[in-house]
N, C-alpha and C positions, 0 to 999 in steps of 0.2 A: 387562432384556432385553439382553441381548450380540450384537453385529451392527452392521455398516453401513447404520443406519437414522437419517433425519432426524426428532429429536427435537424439540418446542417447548412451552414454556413455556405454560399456560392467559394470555390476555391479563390475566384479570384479576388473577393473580396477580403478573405483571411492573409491571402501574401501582400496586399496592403495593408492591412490593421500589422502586421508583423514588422513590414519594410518602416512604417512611423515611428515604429518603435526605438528611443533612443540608445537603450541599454545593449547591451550584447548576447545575454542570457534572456529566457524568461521557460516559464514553464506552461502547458497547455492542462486547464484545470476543469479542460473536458472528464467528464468518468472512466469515457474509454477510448480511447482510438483504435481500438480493433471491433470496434460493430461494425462499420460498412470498411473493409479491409480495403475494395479497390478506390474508394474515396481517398482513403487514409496514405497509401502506396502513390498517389496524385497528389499528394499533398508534400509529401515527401520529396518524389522528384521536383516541385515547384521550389520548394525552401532550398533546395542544393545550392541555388545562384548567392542567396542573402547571405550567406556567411554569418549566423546563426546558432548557439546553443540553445539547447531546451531540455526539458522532461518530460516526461506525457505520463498518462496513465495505461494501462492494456491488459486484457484477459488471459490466463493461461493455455485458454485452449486453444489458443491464434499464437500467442509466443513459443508455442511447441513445436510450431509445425512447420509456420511458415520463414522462410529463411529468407526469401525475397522481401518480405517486410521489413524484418531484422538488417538485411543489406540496407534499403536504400535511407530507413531510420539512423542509422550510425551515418552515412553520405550525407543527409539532411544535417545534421549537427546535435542528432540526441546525444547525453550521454549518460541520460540514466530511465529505466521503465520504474513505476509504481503500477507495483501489482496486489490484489486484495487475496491474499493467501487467505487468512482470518480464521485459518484454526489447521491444526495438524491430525483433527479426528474425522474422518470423513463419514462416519455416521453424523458428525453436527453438518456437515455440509451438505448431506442428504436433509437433514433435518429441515434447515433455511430455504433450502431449493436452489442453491449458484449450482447450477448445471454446468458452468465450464471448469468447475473447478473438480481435479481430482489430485491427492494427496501425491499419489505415487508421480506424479510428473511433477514435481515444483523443483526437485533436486536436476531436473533433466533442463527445464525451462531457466533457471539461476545459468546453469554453463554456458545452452546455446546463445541470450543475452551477454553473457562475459565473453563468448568468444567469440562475437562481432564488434568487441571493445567498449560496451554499454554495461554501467553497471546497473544492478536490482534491489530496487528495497521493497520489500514484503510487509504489508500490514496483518497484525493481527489482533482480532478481538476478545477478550476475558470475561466470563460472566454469561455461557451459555449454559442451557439446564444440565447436558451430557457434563459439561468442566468439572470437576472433582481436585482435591489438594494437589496432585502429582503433577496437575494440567505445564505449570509454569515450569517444574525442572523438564516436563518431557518436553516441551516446544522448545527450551535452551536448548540440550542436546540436539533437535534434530536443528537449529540456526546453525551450530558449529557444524553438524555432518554437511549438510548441504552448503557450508560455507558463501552464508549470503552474506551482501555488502552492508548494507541497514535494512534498519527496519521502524514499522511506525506500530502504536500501540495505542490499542482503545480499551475502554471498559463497551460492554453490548447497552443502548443507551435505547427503549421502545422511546420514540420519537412521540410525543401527541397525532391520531390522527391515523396511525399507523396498525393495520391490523394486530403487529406486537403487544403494542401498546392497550390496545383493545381489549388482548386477551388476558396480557396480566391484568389488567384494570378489572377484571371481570373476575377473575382468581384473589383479588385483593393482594394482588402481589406488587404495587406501585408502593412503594416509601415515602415519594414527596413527589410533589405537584408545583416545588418551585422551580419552575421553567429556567430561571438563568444555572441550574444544575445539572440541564441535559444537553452538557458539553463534551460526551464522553471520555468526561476524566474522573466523574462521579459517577458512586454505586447507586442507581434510583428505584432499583426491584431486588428483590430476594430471589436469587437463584436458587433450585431445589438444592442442588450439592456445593454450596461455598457460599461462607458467611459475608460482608460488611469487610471485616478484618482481614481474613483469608485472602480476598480481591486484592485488597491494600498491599499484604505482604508480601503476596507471591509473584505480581505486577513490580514493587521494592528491588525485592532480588533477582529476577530476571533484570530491571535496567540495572544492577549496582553492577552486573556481573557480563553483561553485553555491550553495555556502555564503559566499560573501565578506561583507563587509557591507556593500557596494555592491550588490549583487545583493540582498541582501535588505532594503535599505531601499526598492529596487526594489521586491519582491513587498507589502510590507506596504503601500506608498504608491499600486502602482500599479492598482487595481483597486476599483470603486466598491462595497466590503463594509460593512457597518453595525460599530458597532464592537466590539460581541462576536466575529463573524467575524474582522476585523481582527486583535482581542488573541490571538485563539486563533490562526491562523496564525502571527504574530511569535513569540507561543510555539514554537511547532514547530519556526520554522524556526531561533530562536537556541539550543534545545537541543538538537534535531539536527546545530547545528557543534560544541556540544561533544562531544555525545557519541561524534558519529561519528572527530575529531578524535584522542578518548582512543582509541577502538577500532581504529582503522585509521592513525593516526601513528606 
């Protein structure tokens, strides 16, 4: 069937494709596990048997609220959520339309996550029209206030095809049309308020200064995780300096 329909998997056939699975870890590279929550809460009680790590992805406005999620997700074997924070101005998030996202709850949503022993890494994207110079030291400062565990980083990348895309295209605001570019680690439009350079540097010093290894022996040392959580965040966070480093240096 072809359409903008949420599709899902029969449960019991996910706790087989899992049970096969040789490895110990793996991560669920769904968008979100919190759209059908009582799906997701049955999914969760079924993985408790397999003895299991993973990650998943999830919304803030279900990671806020709900604590019986948060329960049986940490009992399941998570031990880290990716959440799409993607910006600390909440006129841009009016802007795009994520409805579940609001600013003032990400600091509230980071703790209740850490204190069901899951840690949170937060994405965020660079390069929206509201972003102006200051965007990158103000999003550093609020990562330290809310003391989040990682984090992922995009440049805002209009996809082909994509109303975005459409409408800078339409603005003469696309730079390039070579497709193997819109890997969002490249600049491919002209934002109204930040240059080419600007993106580059201010994305630079944000990783040089979030990624340092002082900061991150910080995050791995500073917070009471069991130590599958622990290893798995040090993971993240030490190849996310490289890679972001390779990608954006």
């Amino acid at each position: 069937m072809i359409g903008c329909k949420f599709r899902k998997k029969p449960i019991e056939r996910v706790i087989k494709e899992i049970e096969s699975l040789k490895c110990k870890g793996f991560v669920f590279y769904d968008s979100s596990l919190t759209l059908d929550v009582n799906y997701t809460k049955e999914l969760f009680r079924r993985l408790r048997a397999l003895d299991k790590k993973f990650a998943c992805f999830g919304n803030t406005n279900i990671l806020a609220k709900d604590d019986e999620l948060l329960k049986l997700a940490y009992e399941a074997g998570c031990v880290a959520w990716a959440v799409g924070f993607e910006t600390i101005s909440q006129n841009t998030i009016k802007d795009i339309g994520k409805k579940s996202n609001r600013v003032e709850e990400y600091a509230r949503v980071i703790r209740k996550v850490n204190d069901y022993g899951m840690a949170l890494i937060g994405s965020f994207v660079f390069g929206f029209d509201n972003d102006t110079k200051d965007v990158f030291d103000a999003t550093l400062d609020m990562l330290y206030k809310w003391n989040i565990d990682s984090i992922g980083i995009n440049i805002l990348t209009p996809f082909p095809g994509t109303p975005l895309f459409n409408r800078l295209d339409k603005e003469n605001r696309i730079l390039t049309k070579d497709w193997s570019k819109y890997d969002l680690y490249h600049v491919v439009h002209k934002p109204k308020k930040l240059t080419h350079d600007e993106i580059y540097d201010g994305i630079n010093k944000l990783i040089k200064n979030f990624f340092s290894f002082s900061n991150i022996a910080k995050k791995i040392l500073g917070k009471k995780f069991d130590l599958v959580t622990r290893a798995s965040i040090s993971y993240h966070l030490i190849t996310s300096r490289i890679v972001y480093k390779t990608c954006f240096g």
